[in-house]
C-alpha atoms as one frame of an Amber mdcrd trajectory, in Angstrom:
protein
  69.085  80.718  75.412  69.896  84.203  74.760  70.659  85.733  71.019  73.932
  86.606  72.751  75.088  82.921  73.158  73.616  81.991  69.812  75.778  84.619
  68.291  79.002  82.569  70.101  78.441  79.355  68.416  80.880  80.065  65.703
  83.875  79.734  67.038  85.832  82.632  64.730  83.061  85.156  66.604  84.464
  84.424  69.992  86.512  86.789  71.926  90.327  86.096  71.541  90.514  84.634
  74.989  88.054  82.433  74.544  89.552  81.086  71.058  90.494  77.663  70.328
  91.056  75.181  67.887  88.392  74.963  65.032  87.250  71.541  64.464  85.647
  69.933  61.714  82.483  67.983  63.802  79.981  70.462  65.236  80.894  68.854
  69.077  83.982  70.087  69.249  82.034  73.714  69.897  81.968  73.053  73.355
  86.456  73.301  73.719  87.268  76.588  75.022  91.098  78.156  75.351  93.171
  74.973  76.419  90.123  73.410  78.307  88.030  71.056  76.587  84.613  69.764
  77.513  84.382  66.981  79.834  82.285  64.291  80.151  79.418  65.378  82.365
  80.172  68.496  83.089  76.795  69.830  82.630  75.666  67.599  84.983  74.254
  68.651  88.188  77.017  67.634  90.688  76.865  67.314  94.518  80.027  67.314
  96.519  80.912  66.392  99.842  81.992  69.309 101.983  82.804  66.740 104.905
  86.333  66.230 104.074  87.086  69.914 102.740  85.160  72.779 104.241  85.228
  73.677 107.896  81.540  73.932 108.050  78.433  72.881 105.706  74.868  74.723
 105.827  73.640  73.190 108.555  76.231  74.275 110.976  76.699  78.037 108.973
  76.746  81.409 110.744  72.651  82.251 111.250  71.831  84.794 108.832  71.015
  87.941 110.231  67.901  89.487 110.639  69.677  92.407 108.190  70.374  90.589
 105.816  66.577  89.893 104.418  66.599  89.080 100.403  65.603  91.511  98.426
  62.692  89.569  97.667  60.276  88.163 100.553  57.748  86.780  98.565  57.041
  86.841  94.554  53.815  87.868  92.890  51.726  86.740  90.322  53.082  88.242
  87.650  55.334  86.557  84.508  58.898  87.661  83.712  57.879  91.072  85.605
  61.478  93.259  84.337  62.782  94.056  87.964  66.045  95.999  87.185  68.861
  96.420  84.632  71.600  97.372  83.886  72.666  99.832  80.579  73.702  97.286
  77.735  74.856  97.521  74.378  73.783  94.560  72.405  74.335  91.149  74.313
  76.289  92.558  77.235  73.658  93.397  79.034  72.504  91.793  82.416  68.674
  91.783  82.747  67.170  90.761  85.900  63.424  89.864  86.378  60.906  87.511
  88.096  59.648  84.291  86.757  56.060  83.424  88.194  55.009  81.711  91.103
  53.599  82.006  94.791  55.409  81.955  98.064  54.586  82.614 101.900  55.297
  85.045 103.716  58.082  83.689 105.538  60.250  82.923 103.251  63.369  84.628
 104.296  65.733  83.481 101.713  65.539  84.629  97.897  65.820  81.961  95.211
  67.930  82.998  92.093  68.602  81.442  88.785  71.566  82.908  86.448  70.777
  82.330  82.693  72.652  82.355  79.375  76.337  82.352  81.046  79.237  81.077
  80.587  80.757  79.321  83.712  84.383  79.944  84.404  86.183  77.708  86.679
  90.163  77.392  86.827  89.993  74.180  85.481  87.070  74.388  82.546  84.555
  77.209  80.980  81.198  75.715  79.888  78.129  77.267  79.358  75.295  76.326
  81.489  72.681  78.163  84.069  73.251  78.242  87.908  70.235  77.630  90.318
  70.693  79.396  93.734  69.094  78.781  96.904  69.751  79.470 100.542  73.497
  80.963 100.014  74.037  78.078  98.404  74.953  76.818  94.286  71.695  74.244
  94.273  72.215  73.333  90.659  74.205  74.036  87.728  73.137  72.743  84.188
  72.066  73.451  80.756  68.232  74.971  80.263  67.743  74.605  84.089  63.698
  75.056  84.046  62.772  75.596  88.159  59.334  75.922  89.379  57.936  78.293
  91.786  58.768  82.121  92.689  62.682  82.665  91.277  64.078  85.696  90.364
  66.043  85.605  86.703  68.953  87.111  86.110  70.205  86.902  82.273  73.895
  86.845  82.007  74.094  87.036  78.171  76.093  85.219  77.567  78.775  86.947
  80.161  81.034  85.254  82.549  79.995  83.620  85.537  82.872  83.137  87.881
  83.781  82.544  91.621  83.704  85.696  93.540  87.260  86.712  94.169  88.949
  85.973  97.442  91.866  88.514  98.351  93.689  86.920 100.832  96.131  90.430
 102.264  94.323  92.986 103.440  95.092  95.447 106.219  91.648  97.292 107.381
  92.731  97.735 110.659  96.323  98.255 111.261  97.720 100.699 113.619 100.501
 103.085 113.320 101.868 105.486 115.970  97.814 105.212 117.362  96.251 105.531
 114.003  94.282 103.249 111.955  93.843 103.076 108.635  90.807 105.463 106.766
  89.520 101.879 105.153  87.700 100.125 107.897  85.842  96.561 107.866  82.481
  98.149 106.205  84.567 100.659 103.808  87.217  97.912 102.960  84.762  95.447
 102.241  82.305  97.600 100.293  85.171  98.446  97.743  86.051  94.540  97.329
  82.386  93.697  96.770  82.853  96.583  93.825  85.692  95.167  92.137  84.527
  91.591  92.406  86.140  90.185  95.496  83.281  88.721  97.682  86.030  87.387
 100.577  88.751  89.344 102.397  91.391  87.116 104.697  92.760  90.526 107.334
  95.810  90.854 108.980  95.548  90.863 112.719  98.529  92.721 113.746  99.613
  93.270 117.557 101.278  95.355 119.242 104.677  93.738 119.871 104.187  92.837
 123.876 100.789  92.424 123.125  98.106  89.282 123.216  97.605  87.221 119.891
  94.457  86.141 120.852  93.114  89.058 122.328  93.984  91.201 119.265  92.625
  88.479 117.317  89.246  89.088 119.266  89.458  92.350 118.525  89.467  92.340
 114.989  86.803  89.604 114.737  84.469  91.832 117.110  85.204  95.152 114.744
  84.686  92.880 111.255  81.542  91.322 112.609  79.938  94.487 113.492  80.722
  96.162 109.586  82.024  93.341 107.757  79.937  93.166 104.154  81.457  90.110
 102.799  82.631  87.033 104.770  85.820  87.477 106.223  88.483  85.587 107.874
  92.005  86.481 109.199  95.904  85.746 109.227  97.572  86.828 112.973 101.038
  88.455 112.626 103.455  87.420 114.820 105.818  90.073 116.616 107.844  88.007
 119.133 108.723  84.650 119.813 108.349  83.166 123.203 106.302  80.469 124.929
 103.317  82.515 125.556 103.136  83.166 121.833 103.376  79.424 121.239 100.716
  78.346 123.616  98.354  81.184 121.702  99.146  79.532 118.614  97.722  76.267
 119.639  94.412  78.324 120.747  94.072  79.999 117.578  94.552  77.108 115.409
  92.140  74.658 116.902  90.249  76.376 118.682  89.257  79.766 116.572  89.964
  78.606 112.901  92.758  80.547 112.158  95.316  78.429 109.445  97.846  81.127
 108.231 100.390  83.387 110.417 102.656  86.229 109.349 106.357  86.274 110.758
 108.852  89.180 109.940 112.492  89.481 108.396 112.110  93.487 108.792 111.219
  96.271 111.040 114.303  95.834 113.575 113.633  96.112 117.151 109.620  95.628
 116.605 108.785  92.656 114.535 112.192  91.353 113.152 112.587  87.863 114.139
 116.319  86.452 113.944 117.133  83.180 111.856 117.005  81.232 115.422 113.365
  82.615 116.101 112.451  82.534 112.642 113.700  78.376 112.378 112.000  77.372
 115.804 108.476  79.207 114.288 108.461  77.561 111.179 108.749  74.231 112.863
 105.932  75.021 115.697 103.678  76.231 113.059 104.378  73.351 110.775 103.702
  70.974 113.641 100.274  72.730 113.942  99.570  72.484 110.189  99.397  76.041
 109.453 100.781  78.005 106.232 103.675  80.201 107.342 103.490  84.060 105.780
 106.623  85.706 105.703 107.221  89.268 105.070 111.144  88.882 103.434 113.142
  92.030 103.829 116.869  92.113 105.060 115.629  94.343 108.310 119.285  94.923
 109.512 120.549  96.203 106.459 117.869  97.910 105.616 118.206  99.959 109.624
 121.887 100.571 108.882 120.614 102.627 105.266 117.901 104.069 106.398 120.448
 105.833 108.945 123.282 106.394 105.933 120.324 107.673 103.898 119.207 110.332
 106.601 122.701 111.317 107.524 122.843 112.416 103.910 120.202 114.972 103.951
 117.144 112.677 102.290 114.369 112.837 104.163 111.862 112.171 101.532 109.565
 109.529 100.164 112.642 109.007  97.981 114.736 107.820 100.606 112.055 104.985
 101.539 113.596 103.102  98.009 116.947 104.107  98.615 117.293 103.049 102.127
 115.240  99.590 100.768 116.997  97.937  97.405 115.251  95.247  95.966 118.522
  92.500  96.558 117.460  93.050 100.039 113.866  91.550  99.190 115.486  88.961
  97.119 117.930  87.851  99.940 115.278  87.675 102.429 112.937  85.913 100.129
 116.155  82.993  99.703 117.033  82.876 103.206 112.840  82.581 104.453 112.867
  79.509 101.268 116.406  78.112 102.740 114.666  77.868 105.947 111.506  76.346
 105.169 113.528  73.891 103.280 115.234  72.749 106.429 112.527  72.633 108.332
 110.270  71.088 105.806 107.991  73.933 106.053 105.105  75.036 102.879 106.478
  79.139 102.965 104.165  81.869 101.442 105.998  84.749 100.311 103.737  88.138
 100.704 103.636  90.926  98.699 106.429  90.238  96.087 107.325  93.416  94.728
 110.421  92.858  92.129 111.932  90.736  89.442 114.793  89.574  91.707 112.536
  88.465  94.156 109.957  86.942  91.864 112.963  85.126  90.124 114.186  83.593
  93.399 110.770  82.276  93.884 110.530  80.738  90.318 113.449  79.478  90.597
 112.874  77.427  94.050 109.782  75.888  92.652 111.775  74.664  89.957 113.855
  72.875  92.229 110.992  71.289  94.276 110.845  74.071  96.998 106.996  74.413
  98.434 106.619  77.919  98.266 104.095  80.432  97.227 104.527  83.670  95.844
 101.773  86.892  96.157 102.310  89.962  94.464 100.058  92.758  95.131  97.673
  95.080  92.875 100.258  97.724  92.904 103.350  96.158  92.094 101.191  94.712
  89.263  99.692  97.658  88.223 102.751 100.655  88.428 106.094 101.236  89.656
 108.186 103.130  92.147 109.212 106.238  89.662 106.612 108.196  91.520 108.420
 108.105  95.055 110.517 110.654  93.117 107.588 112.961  92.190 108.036 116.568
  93.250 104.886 115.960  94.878 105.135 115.335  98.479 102.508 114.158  99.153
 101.744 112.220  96.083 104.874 110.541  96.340 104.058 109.545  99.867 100.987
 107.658  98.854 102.918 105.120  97.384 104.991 104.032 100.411 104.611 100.576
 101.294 107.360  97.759 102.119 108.912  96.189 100.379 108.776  99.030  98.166
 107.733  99.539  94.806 110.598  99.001  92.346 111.835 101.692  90.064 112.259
  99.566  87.354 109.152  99.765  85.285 109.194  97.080  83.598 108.360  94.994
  87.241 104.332  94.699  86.458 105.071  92.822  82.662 107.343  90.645  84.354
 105.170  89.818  86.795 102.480  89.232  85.047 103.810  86.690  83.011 105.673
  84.607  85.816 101.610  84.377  87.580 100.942  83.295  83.795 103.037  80.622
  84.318 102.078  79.438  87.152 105.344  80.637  89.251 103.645  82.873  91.327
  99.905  81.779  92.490  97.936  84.397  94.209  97.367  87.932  93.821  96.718
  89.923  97.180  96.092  94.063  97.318  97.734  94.654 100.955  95.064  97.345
 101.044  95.674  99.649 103.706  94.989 103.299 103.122  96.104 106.121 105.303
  95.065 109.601 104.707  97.188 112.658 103.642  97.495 114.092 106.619  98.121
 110.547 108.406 100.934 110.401 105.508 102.325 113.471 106.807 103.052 112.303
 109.963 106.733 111.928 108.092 107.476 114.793 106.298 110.516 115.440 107.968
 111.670 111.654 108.545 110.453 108.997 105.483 110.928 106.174 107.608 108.111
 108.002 110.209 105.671 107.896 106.799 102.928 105.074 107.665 103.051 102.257
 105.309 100.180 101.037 102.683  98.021 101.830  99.474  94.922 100.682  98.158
  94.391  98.157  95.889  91.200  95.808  97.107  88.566  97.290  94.078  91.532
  97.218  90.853  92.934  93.836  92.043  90.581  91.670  89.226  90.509  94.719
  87.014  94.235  94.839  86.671  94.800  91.309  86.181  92.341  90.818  83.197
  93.570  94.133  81.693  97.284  93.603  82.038  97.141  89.918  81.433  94.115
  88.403  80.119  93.503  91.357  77.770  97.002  91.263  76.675  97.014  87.620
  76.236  99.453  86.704  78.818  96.609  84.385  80.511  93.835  82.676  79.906
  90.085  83.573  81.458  90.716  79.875  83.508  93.761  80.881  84.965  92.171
  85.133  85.799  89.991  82.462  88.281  92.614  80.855  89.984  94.971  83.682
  90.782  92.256  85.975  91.686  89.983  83.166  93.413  90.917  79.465  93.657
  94.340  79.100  94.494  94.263  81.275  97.622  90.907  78.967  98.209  92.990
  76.390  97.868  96.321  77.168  99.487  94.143  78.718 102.922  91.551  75.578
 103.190  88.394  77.395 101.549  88.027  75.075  98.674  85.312  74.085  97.486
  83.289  76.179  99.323  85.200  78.808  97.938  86.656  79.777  95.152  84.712
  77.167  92.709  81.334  77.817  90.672  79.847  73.989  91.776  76.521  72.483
  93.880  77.034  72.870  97.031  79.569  76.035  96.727  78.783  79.399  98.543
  76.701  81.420  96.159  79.707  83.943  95.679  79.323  84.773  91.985  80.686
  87.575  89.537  79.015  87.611  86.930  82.294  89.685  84.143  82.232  91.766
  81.687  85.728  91.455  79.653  84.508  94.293  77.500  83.891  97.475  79.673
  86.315 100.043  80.519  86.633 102.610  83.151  89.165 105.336  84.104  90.338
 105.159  87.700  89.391 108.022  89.921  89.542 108.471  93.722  85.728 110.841
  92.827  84.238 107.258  91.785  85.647 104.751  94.418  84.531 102.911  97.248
  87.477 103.209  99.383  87.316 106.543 102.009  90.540 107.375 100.843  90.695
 111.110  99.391  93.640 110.111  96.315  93.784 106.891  94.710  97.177 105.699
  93.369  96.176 104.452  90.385  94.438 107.497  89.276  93.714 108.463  85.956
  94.801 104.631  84.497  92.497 102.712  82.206  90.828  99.397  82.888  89.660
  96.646  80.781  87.334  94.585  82.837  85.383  94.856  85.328  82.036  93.328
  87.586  79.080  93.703  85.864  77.417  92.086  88.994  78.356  90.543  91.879
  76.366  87.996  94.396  77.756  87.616  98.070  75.985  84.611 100.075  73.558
  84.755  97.121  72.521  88.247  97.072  72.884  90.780  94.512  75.403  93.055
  96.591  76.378  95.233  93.393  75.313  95.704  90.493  75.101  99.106  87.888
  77.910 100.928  89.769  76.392 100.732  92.813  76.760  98.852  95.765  73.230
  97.608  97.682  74.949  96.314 101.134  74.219  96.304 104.739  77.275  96.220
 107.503  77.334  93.593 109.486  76.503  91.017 107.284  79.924  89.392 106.110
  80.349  86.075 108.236  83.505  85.136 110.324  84.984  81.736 107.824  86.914
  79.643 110.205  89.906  77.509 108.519  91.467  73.994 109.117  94.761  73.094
 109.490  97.039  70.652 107.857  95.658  72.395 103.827  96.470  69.205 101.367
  97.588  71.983  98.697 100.189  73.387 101.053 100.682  69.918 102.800 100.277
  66.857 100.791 104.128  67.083  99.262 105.181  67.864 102.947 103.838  64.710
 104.248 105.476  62.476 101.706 108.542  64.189 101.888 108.818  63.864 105.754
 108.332  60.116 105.241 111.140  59.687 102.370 113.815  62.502 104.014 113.506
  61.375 107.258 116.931  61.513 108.778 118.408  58.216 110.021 121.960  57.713
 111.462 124.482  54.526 109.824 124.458  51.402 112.101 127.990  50.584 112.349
 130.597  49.095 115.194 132.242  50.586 117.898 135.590  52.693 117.384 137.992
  50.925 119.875 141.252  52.177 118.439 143.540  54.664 119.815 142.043  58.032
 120.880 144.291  61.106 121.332 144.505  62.480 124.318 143.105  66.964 124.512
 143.485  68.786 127.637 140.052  69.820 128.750 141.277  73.405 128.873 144.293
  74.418 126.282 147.126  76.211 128.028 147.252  79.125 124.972 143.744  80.630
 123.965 144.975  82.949 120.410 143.218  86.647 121.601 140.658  87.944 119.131
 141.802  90.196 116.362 140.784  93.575 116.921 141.025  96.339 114.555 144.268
  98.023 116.271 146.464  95.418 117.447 145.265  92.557 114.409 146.060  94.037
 110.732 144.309  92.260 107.680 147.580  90.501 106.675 149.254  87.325 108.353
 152.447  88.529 109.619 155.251  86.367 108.817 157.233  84.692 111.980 159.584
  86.555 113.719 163.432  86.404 113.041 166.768  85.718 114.952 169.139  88.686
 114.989 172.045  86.967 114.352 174.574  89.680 115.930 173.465  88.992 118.934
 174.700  85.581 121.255 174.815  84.026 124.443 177.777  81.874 123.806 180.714
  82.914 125.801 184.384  81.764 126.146 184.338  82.983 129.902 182.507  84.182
 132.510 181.826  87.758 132.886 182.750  90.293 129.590 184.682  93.824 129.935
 181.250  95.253 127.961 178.649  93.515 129.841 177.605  97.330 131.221 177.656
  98.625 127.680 173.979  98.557 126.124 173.490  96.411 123.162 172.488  97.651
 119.659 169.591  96.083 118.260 171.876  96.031 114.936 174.494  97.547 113.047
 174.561  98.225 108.832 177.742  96.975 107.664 178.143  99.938 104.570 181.477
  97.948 103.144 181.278  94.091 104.390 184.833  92.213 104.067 185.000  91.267
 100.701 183.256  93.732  98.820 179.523  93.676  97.927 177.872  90.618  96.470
 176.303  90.875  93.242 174.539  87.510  93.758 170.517  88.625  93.143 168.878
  85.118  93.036 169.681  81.754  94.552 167.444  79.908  92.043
């Protein structure tokens, strides 16, 4: 084992996120944070994809021709240094080449990760991790394998699952634009912050085919995909095409998750009616329902207020878009999956209030997930005021950032807490010029930021670093629970035999300075530039190749697979099932009413008009009153002043009698 991992086994010398209670027996070493060891742990373990994954090795995407390991065949030599990366100490990551021979034809390159510490959401243990074919063959203490492997020494670093950022938008159009971030850009900057699995947004045009847009994207990500892939499909109307597309896409193509909208009137904007009768189709089906939860009628009638007052600026994208309008939406989209029994996943959560509404549903047994995004974790919406236009226009996205900058802290701790589960980036990058397609008219100003290479960066920084969260709980918002709440698990999401050899291999310790001269992305501005950033990917395996590694990224396009999904996800669905058994609702046997029944004419002879502004005022008006001066008794027939034309009244100035002074009956 390395002099890295000897130097750990006091447990005052560990990192302060690793730090747990001292112990007087020597065994109790092996307890890290609020995890301690289990039984076996070390063990190699096999498990049985059958019941969780969609599909095991044997029926896996072919690996193409591309996609050749680094390695063909090994040579002779022993522990030949291959390459590695600069260290300081133990924090380096060597790599090299044990001995052995192999043929020719071996087209897949073995690998064996040494001297780390595995990190899974539920444990952190150290042992090594034996990889062959794509796949996590073994994972153990002082693994010894025979044969050609190539080393890699982790020094005692992190090994975790690669991260899986389940909201990305790499190809969604605007006005006949797309975004500058395509499938092989978009995926090339995960793979350099750590994420080794994207889940896209297939958005059509409203009018348009779900499944053909669906083929679509899946065509475009095959041909320059980097990392395996799959996708959500947005919804944009509801009718009975749409639903008979559903059924296609959901057993038929894989697809598990699909986006409906409370905003963008007139496009996307579903009413309460549409919005019920989709939750319960796609609940029937088994899928997870996305909603994006803005008030979208309210937020038309601002954005025209907000214009007719002169602000045309980014400015006047918060203004015309307050974050109660978020938090309503968010209640109402909860209120309705309640009724319908529905698991709702709440994208992009952007401020306290809506966070808080979330938090406070799960409290009361509500299934419902919340995602905030890299940016609302990472800044906050002060810069839509900036007297730079166009930087102020890089940060448009909806819902909005929120002003109030102390958002990211709060929402930081509630994932800490387990009240909101994933973290997504909603990375969609338009340029400057794209941006500008606004500049008289914010609401014209295409929507989106970047976010896909600082998502894990930002969460170990702001959280882990600052001891909000623990390194088990980095892994499941950045990796497991989205495996988990989408049907990925375990292939995804989990360091474990029989797992997809998606592996980051961390360094807690490094820090960087964002800068749009240094990313991935094709994006010319970066909107967390000039921030610094504990954490980072010292290496990262995708389909058990080293894809990056020493700042650099070693990929080939077209080499992320297509991961279809089932339906029916126990993490979103187990507490539905039970609950449709126990609140089912029943009617109360009882007799028949044979008493008296009163009798309503079928149509009603007076129907009261509807108040209108003009002729109905606020107020009840009281009912109206006799004039007592006037009479239709008569002594005779016809009067001498019949022809003389009544007065509606007279004042009586000096009644018989004098004036009362009587001012109160009571």
């Amino acid at each position: 084992m390395s002099d890295c991992r000897r130097q750990w086994n006091r447990e005052d010398e560990l990192p302060v996120y690793l730090a747990g209670p001292i112990g007087s027996e020597p065994k109790q070493r092996k307890s890290f944070g609020m995890f301690s060891s289990v039984e076996g742990a070390y063990e190699s373990k096999t498990i049985d994809f059958e019941n969780y994954a969609v599909t095991r090795k044997g029926s896996r995407t072919t690996r193409s021709g591309s996609r050749e390991r680094l390695l063909d065949h090994v040579g002779d030599s022993v522990e030949e240094p291959v390459t590695s990366s600069p260290s300081n100490g133990c924090t380096g990551v060597e790599t090299r080449r044990s001995s052995g021979n192999e043929g020719s034809d071996v087209k897949h390159e073995r690998l064996l990760i040494k001297g780390g510490r595995v990190v899974n959401d539920d444990q952190s243990f150290y042992a090594d991790v034996y990889i062959e074919d794509g796949l996590i063959n073994q994972v153990g203490e002082n693994l010894v394998v025979t044969g050609g492997v190539k080393v890699i020494e982790a020094n005692g670093r992190m090994v975790i699952p690669g991260g899986i950022d389940v909201n990305t938008c790499l190809m969604k159009p605007y006005l006949g634009i797309k975004p500058v971030d395509d499938f092989l850009q978009g995926t090339k900057a995960a793979l350099a912050g750590g994420t080794t699995m994207i889940i896209d947004h297939v958005t059509p045009e409203p009018g348009a085919s779900l499944l053909e847009a669906f083929e679509s994207w899946q065509e475009a990500a095959d041909k320059k995909a980097c990392c395996d892939y799959s996708m959500h499909v947005d919804i944009p109307q509801w009718n009975e095409t749409v639903k008979d597309e559903l059924k296609l896409l959901v057993h038929e193509k894989g697809i598990n998750s699909f986006q409906v909208y409370m905003a963008y009137k007139d496009t996307y904007q579903m009413s309460d009616s549409e919005l019920y009768e989709a939750f319960s189709f796609l609940k029937q089906l088994g899928a997870v329902v996305l909603v994006h939860a803005e008030n979208g009628d309210l937020i038309a009638q601002e954005q025209k207020k907000i214009l007719g007052m002169g602000i045309t600026g980014p400015e006047g994208h918060p203004l015309s878009r307050p974050e109660e309008l978020e938090a309503e939406a968010v209640f109402r989209a909860i209120t309705l999956g309640n009724q319908v029994n529905c698991p709702v996943y709440i994208t992009k959560v952007m401020s306290k209030s809506a966070a808080d509404t979330i938090t406070l549903a799960r409290r009361k047994g509500s299934v419902v997930f919340g995602e905030p995004i890299t940016a609302s974790l990472a800044t906050d919406g002060s810069h839509y005021w900036s007297k730079n236009w166009a930087k102020a226009a890089a940060y448009v996205t909806s819902p909005p950032l929120s002003p109030d900058p102390t958002t990211p802290d709060h929402l930081h701790t509630l994932l800490a807490c387990g009240d909101l589960q994933v973290v997504g980036s909603a990375h969609c990058t338009y340029s400057t010029s794209q941006k500008a397609i606004g500049k008289d008219d914010f609401t014209l100003i295409p929507e989106g930021a970047n976010g896909v290479e600082e998502r894990m960066g930002f969460v170990w920084d702001k959280a882990v670093a600052m001891g909000k969260m623990d390194e088990n709980q980095f892994v499941a918002v950045t990796s497991t629970n989205a495996a988990k709440i989408f049907n990925l698990y375990p292939r995804k999401g989990r360091i474990a035999v029989g797992s997809d050899a998606d592996i980051v291999i961390w360094d807690p310790d490094s820090i960087k300075t964002i800068s749009a001269k240094l990313q991935q992305s094709a994006s010319e501005y970066n909107i967390f530039e000039g921030l610094e950033c504990r954490g980072s990917p010292a290496l990262v395996l995708s389909q058990g190749q080293v894809v990056y590694e020493g700042d650099k990224v070693q990929v080939q396009q077209g080499t992320g697979h297509f991961i279809p999904r089932k339906n029916f996800p126990d993490h979103a669905y187990q507490r539905i099932k039970f609950r449709n058994q126990v609140k089912g609702k029943q009617g109360v046997s009882r007799g028949m009413y044979d008493g008296p029944v009163f009798d309503v004419d079928s149509t009603p002879k007076y129907i009261t008009p509807a108040p209108s502004a003009k002729t109905s005022p606020t107020f009840q008006q009281p009912p109206p009153i006799r004039n007592l001066h006037q009479s239709n008794f008569s002594l005779s027939g016809t009067q001498i002043d019949d022809n003389v034309p009544r007065r509606s009244g007279h004042r009586i100035v000096a009644p018989p009698g004098g004036r009362s002074n009587i001012t109160s009956l009571g």
